[in-house]
N, C-alpha and C positions, 0 to 999 in steps of 0.2 A: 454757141452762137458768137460771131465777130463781131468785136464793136461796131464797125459800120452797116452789118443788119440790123442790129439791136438795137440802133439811133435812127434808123431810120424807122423800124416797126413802133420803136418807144414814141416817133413823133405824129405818125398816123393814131395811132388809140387817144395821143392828147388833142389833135383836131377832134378827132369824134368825140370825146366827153365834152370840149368847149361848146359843139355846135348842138352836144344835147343842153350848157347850160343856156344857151343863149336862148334856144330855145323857148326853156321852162320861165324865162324872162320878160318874155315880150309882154304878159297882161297887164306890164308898169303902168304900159301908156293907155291905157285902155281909158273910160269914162262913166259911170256909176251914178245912178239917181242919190239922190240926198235925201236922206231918213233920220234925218237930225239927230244924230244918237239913239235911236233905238234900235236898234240891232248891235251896238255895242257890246262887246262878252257874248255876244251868241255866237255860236257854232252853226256851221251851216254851210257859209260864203251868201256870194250875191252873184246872180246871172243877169247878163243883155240877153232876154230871149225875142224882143224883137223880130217880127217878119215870121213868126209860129204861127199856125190857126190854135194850136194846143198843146199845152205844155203839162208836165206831172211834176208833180211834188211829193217827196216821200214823207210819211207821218212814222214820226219811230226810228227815224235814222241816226244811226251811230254819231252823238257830240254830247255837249251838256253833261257829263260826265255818267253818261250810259246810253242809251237810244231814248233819248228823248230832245231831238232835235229836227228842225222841217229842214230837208234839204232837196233844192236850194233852199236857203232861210230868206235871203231876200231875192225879187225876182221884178224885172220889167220887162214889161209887155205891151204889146200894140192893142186901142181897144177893137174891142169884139174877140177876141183871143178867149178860149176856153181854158180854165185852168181844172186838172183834177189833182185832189189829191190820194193819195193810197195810202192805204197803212200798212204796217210792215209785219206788223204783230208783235214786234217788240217794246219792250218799255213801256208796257200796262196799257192801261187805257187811254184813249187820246181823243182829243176832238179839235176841230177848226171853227173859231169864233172872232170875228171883230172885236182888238182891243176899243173898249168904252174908257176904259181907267188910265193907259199910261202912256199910250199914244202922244206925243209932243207934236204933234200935226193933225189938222182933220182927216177923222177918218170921212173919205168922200162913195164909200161902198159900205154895202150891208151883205152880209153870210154869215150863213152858221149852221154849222155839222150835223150839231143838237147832241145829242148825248153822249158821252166818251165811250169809246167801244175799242176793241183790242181786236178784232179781228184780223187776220191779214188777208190781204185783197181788198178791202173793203173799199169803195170811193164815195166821194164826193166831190162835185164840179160847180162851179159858178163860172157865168158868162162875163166880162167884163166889158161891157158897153161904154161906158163913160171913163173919162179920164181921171186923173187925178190921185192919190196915195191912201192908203189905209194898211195900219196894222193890227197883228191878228194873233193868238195865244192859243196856246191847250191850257184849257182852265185847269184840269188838277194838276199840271207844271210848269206855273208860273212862278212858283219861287224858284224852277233852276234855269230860268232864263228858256225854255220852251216857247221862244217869238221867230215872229214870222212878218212880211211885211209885201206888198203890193205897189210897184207903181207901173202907172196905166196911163202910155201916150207920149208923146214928145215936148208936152207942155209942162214940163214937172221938172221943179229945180234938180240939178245935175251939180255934182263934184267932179271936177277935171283931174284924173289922176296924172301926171303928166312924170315922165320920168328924174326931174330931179325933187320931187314932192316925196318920196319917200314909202316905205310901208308901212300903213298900217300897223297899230300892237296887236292888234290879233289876228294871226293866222287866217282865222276862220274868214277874216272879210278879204283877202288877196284874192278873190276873184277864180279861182279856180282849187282844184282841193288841193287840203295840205300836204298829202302824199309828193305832189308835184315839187313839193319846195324841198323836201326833203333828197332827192332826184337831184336837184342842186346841188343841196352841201354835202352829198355825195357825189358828185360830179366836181365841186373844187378840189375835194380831197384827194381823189384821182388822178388831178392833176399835178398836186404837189409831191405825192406819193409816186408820180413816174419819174419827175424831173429826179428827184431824191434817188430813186433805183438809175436814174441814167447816169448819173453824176458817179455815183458808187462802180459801177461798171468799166466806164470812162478812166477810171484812176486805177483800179484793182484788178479788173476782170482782167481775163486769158486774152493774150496776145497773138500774130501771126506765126509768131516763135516757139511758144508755149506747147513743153511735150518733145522735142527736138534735143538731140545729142549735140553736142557741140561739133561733132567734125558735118551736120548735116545743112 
């Protein structure tokens, strides 16, 4: 390959990695209920589901340092919006209950699953008519941070993520899954990794000349 195909092909593949990272970028500016630190250290993330009649939530999904985490973990919704949850069947038995105990907000709804169960398939839905926030646990994993949290309506304090505020320390709450970010800093790396291969090329690679006798 000639240096000036090879600069030119090396500059299309770094378009296309920048415009996938910019992409995986955008949820900076996005905007997030406020669950006053409790959802902290959970895995899970947080969705705008807004504008759903019905949303699902997985029971048993891969975080928390095994599948025992609700994902989404945290979630807002329009009221009257049905929420189900499912189980996965991993991560033992699980159930959905209104935090009573550690909740740092009222909780302004009532649910509960009732007894932890491991099935998968399994559901359970509550309607959410009224506005306002509540969180919500799987009782036998709540020492590994197995929370979950509700907000319901447009009346409910909001954190403005705006892009020069920063991320988040945990992952989990970036707004869309981790995988995604990760898509990133493989996507910078790419980019560094070409510049570096065109440079190398530029200076050492094969010439117009390269291979030719001297009387040719």
């Amino acid at each position: 390959m000639k240096r000036r195909e090879f600069v030119r092909t090396a500059g299309g593949a770094t378009a296309a990695v920048a415009a996938t990272t910019a992409a995986t970028g955008t949820v900076a500016a996005e905007e997030g209920p406020d669950f006053e630190g409790y959802l902290d250290g959970v895995d899970g993330g947080i969705r705008d589901l807004r504008g759903q009649d019905e949303v699902v939530v997985d029971v048993g999904a891969e975080g928390n340092g095994g599948n025992l985490a609700f994902s989404p973990a945290g979630i807002w919704i329009d009221e009257g919006t049905t929420v189900r949850w499912v189980w996965t069947g991993e991560g033992g038995a699980h159930n959905v209950v209104v935090d009573e105990e550690n909740a740092d907000f009222d909780n302004e709804h009532s649910f509960d699953s009732g007894d932890p169960l491991d099935e998968e398939g399994y559901e359970y839905e509550h309607t959410f008519e009224e506005g306002g926030r509540s969180g919500y646990v799987c009782t036998p994993h709540r020492g590994v941070n197995m929370f979950g949290a509700v907000a319901v309506g447009d009346d409910v304090p909001v954190l403005e993520a705006g892009p020069d505020d920063g991320w988040p320390e945990d992952p989990g709450q970036w707004g869309v899954p981790i995988h995604a970010h990760w898509v990133g800093v493989a996507s910078v790396f790419g980019i560094v990794l070409t510049f570096v291969f065109t440079f190398y090329m530029l200076k050492y690679g094969e010439s117009a000349h390269t291979g030719h006798g001297g009387n040719q």
